[in-house]
N, C-alpha and C positions, 0 to 999 in steps of 0.2 A: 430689117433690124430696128428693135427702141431708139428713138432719139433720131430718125432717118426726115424727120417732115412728114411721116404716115397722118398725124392729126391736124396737120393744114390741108392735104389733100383731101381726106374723109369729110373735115369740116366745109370744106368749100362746096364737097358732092351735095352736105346735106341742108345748106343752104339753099343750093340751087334746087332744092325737090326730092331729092333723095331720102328713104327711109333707113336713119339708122337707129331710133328706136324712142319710145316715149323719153322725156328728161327724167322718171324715177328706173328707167332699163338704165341708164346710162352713166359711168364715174363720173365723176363730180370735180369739176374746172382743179387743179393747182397751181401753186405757185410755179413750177415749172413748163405748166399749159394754161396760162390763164381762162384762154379762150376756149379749155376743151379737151378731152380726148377721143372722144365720138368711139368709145368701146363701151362694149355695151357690157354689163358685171357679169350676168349668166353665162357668158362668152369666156369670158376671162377667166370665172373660177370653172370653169368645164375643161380648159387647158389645163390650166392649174393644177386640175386633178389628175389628169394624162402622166403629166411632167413627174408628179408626187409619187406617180404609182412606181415609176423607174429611177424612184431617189434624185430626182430633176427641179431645176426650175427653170425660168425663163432664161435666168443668166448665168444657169449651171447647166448647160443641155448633156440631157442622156443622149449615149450613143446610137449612132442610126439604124443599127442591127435592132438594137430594143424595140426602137419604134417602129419598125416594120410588123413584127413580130408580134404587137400586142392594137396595132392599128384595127383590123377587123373588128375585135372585141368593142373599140369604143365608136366607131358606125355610126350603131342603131344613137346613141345617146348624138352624133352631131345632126342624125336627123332629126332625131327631136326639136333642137334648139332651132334650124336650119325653118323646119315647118311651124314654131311660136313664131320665128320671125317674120315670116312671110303674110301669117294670120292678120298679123296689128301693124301693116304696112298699110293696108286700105287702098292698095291698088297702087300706091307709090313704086318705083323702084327702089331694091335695096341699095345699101352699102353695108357691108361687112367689114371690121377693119377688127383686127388683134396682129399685132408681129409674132404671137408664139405661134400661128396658122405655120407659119414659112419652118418650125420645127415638126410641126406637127402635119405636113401634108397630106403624106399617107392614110392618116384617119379624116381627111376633109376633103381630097381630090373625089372622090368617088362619089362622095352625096352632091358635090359641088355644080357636078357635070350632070348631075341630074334636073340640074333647073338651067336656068339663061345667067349664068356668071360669067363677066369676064374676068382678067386678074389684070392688076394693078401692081406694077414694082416701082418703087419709091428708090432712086437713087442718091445717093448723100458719102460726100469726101467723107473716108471711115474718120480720118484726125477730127474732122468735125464730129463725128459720132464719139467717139473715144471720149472729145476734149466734152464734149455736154453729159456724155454719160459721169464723167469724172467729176462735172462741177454737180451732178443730182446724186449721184450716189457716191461718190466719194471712190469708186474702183481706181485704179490704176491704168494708164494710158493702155500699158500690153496685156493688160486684162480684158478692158474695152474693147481693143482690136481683136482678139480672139474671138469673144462671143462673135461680134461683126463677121469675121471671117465665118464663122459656124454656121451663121444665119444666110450668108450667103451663097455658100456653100451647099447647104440641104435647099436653096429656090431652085439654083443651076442643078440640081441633080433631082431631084422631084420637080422639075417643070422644062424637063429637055425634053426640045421638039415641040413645046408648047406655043402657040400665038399669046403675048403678052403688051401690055402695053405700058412703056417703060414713060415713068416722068420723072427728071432732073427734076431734082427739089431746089439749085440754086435759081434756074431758070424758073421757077412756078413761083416761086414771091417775089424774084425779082421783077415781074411784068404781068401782075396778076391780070391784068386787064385782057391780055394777048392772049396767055397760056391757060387760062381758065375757059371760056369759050371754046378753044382749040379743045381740052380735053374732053368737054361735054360733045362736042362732033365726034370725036372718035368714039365716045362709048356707045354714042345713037349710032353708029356706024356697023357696030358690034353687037349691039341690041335695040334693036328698032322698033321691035313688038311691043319692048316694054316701056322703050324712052318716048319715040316717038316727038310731040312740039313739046313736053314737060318737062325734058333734061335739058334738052336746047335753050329756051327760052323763063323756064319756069312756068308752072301750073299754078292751077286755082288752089290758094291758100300756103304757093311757094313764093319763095324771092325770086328775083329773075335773075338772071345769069348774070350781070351788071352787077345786082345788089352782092349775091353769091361772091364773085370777083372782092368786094370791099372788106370781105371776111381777111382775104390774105395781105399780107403787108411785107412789103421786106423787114422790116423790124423783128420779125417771127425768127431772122436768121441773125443768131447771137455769134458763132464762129465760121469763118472761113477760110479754110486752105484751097489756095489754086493747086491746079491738079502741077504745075511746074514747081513749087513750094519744095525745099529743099529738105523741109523737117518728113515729109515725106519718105526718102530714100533712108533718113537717118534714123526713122524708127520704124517703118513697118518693115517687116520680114518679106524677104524672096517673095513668097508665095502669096503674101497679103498684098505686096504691091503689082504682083501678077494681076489678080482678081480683079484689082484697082482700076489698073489702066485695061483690061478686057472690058469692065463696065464703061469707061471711058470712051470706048471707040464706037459702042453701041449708040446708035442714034435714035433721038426720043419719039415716041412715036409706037405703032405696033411694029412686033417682029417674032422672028421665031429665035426660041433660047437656044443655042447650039454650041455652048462652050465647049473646050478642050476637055477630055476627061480627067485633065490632072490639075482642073480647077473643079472641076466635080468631085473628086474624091476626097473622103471625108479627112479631114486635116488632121489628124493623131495629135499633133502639137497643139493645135489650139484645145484640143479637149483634155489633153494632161495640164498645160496652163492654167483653165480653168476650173479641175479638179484640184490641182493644188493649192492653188490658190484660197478656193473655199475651205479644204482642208486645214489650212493654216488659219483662216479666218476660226472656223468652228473652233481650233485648239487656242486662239486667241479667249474666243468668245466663253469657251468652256473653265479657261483661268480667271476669266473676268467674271463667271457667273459663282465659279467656285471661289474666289475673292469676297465677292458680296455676299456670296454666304456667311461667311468667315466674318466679314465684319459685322454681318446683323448677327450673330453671334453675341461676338464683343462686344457691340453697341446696346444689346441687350443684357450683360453682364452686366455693362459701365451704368446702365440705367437699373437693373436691379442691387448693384452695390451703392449708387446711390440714394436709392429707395432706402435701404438699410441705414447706412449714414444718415440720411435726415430721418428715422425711425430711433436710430440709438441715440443721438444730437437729441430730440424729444424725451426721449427716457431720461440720459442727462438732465436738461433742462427741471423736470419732474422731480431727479432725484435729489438737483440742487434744491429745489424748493424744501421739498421735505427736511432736508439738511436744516435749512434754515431755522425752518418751523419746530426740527428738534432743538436746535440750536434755540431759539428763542426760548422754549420750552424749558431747555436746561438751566436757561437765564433765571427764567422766573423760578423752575422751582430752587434754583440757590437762594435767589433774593429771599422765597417762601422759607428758606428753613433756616436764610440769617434773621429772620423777621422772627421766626418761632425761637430762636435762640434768646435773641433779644428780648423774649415777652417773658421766655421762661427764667431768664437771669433777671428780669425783672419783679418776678411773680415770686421766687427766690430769696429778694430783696424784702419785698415786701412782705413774705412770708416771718422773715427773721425780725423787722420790725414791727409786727406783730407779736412774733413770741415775747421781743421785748417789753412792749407796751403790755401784754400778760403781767408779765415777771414787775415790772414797775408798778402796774395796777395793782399786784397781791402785796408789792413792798410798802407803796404809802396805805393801803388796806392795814397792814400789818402794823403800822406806825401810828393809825389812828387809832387802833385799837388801843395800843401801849398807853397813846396821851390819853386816850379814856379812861382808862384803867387808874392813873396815876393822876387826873382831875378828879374822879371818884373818891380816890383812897383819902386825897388831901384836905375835901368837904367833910369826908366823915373825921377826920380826925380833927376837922375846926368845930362840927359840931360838937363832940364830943367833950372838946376843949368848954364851950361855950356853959353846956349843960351842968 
């Protein structure tokens, strides 16, 4: 299962000598593996694809009828990846590590067995699985334990009767020193043609098993529940803490998987669990996306009606001016036509004294005439007188 310590053990293999694949084959460190996940991507999305084709994912597993069912068909495609890998090994031994394998058996047992693999099971208290899956993805403790259960579940039932070689994940960072060495004798143990002094000791252009060793830390391990832990009985299910304590009794080391069939058989609960769950999720997720709809909607109304608003605000601002500018306009022309009023009562004025100064010009005209007339008359009658 995810979150089991699969990336401390893989990482320590490939320190030690192991080939898991160039650093651009390989995900890329996070925050929640700083050090690594030692999966190689073509791997991952070749699951991935498996999982997709039966409406699956790694933390949604299709049920195991499916995957029997359609395992043949994807084969030829693990031997593909199975023969890149072995290609760009350069003679190293490999390490193969993905958790969806432990769904996906059926399509990997058979290419598997066709080369020198052994298997490696990764042992890990499910509450610690749960409790680290919860704090990385945010699922729910009895969501957590489900998937766990499933995945443990499809190992005991695709790997009964199998020689396996089981390692405690708290024991492997607790005492890397000890149990790191220890595991590289058993795999030379189990493959000797291809490990040979290179897994043991480390090879030319490897770390050595010492160095390999300093890769693991205890600090790699954020949660632990003792397998006596009481939150144990108080949250995992009958069947989960069945599993539990069967992995429990098994001793690390190699062995043959020989669980009870009613730890083999596929759990119905944890796969309606898990259907459900994602279902609610999706009906979550489908209000949350139809929400956001809804509001880039509105938010794009709100920003086209504001567009408008400061567009008619503009016009406004335009039609005040003009206002003005009539307005001003109106000013003047009153001023203009008190001003022509003015000129014409003026011109009015002066038109009339005018006429006057006429009439007065003709009247003293008229007047000199008269004293002319009457200084003439008055000479001729002194001349007259005289003569």
């Amino acid at each position: 299962m995810h979150r089991s310590g699969t990336s401390a053990v893989a990482g320590f293999l490939a320190k030690a000598g192991f080939f898991a694949g160039n650093e651009a084959d390989l995900l890329e460190a996070a925050e929640d593996n700083p050090k690594g996940f030692f999966e190689r991507e073509d791997v991952n999305a070749l699951n991935d694809s498996f999982l997709a084709e039966l409406d699956g994912a790694w933390d949604r597993p299709p049920g195991r009828e499916a995957i029997l069912t359609r395992a043949p068909d994807w084969r030829p495609q693990v031997e593909e990846v199975l023969t890149h890998l072995a290609s760009g090994a350069g003679g190293k031994p490999l390490v193969l590590k993905d958790p969806r394998i432990s769904l996906l058996l059926p399509a990997w047992l058979p290419e598997l067995d066709k080369g020198r693999f052994a298997i490696i099971i990764v042992d890990r208290s499910p509450m610690d699985v749960a409790l680290s899956v919860r704090k990385r993805d945010g699922r729910p403790l009895y969501v957590a334990l489900a998937m766990w259960q499933l995945y443990c579940t499809e190992l005991l039932d695709g790997l009964a009767g199998r020689r396996v070689l089981l390692v405690r994940y708290e024991d492997f960072v607790a005492d890397p020193d000890r149990t790191g060495p220890e595991l590289l004798r058993n795999l030379a143990e189990a493959l000797p043609d291809q490990l040979a002094d290179r897994a043991r000791a480390g090879g030319e252009g490897a770390d050595s098993a010492a160095e390999a060793a300093g890769f693991v830390s205890p600090d790699m391990q954020h949660h632990r529940t003792e397998a006596e832990d009481a939150s144990n009985e108080q949250v995992l299910t009958g069947a989960q803490l069945a599993l539990y304590r069967w992995f429990r009794e098994q001793r690390e080391g190699w062995a043959e998987l020989r669980a009870p069939k009613k730890l083999r058989t596929e759990p119905a609960n944890a796969l309606v669990t898990t259907a459900e769950y994602f279902a609610a999720v999706a009906d979550r997720s489908g209000m949350e996306a139809a929400y956001d709809d809804e509001r880039h909607k509105a938010l794009h109304f709100e920003q086209a009606t504001e567009l408008k608003d400061h567009h008619i605000e503009r016009l406004e601002a335009e039609f005040r001016k003009l206002r003005q500018r009539v307005e001003t306009g109106e000013q003047h022309v009153h001023a203009l036509a008190a001003e022509t009023e003015a000129l014409r009562g003026a011109n009015e004025a002066l038109r009339e004294e005018l006429r006057q100064l006429h009439e007065d010009g003709r009247a003293a005209a008229g007047n000199l005439v008269s004293v002319a007339k009457r200084g003439f008359s008055g000479r001729r009658s002194a001349d007259a007188a005289r003569g």
